[in-house]
N, C-alpha and C positions, 0 to 999 in steps of 0.2 A: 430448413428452418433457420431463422437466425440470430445470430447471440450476439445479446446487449452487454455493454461493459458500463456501470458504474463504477465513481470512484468518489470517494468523500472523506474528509476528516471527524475522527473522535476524541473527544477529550475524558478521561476518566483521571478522576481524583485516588489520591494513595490513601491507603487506610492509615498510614503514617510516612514522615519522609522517609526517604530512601536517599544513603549516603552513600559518597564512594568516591574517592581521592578527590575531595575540597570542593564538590559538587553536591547539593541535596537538591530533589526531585519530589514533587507534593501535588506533581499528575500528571499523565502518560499522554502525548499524543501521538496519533499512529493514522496511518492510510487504512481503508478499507475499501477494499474492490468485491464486486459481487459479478461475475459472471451468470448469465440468465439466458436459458434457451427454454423455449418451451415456459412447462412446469417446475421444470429443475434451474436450482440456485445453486451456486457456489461461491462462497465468499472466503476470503483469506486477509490475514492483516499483518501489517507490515512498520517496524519502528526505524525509524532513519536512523544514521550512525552519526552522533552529532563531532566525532574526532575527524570524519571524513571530508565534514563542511556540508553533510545534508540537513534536511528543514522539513517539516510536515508540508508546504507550501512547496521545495522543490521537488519532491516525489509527487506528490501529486499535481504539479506541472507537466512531469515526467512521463505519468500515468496516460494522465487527458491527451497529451500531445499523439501518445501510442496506442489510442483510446481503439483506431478502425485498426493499426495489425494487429492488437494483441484479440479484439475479437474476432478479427477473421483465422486466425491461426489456429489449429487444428492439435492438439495434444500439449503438454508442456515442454517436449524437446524444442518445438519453433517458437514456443514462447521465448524459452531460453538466447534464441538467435536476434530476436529483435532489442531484447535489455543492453545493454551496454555494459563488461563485464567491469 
């Protein structure tokens, strides 16, 4: 059988900002990958580190790029081997 990889951006808004040393935050965006075989979904989501110099746009650059190993990949230990640590 074979497994589709989605990946997309979400935007959800704060119920109020959110501070934290000279930065406020008034909505989240984040990756969301949905693995699909068959019947079965699995989706997981992901917030970039923006002190590291990531962006919702380069994870899921990221993502897309590693779209066929990370579905051909077989468990999360070979997931693990394809990410870049």
């Amino acid at each position: 059988m074979t497994i589709s990889l989605s990946v997309h951006i979400e935007t959800w808004p704060a119920k109020t900002p959110f501070r934290i040393s000279g930065r406020e935050v008034d909505r989240f965006e984040f990756i969301v990958a949905e693995l699909q075989e068959g019947d079965c979904i699995g989706r997981g989501e992901g917030v970039p580190v923006h002190y590291l110099g990531e962006s919702v746009a380069s994870v899921h650059d990221q993502a897309l790029n590693l779209r066929e190993q990370i579905a051909n990949a077989v468990g999360g230990h070979q997931v693990q081997r394809i990410l870049p640590p």
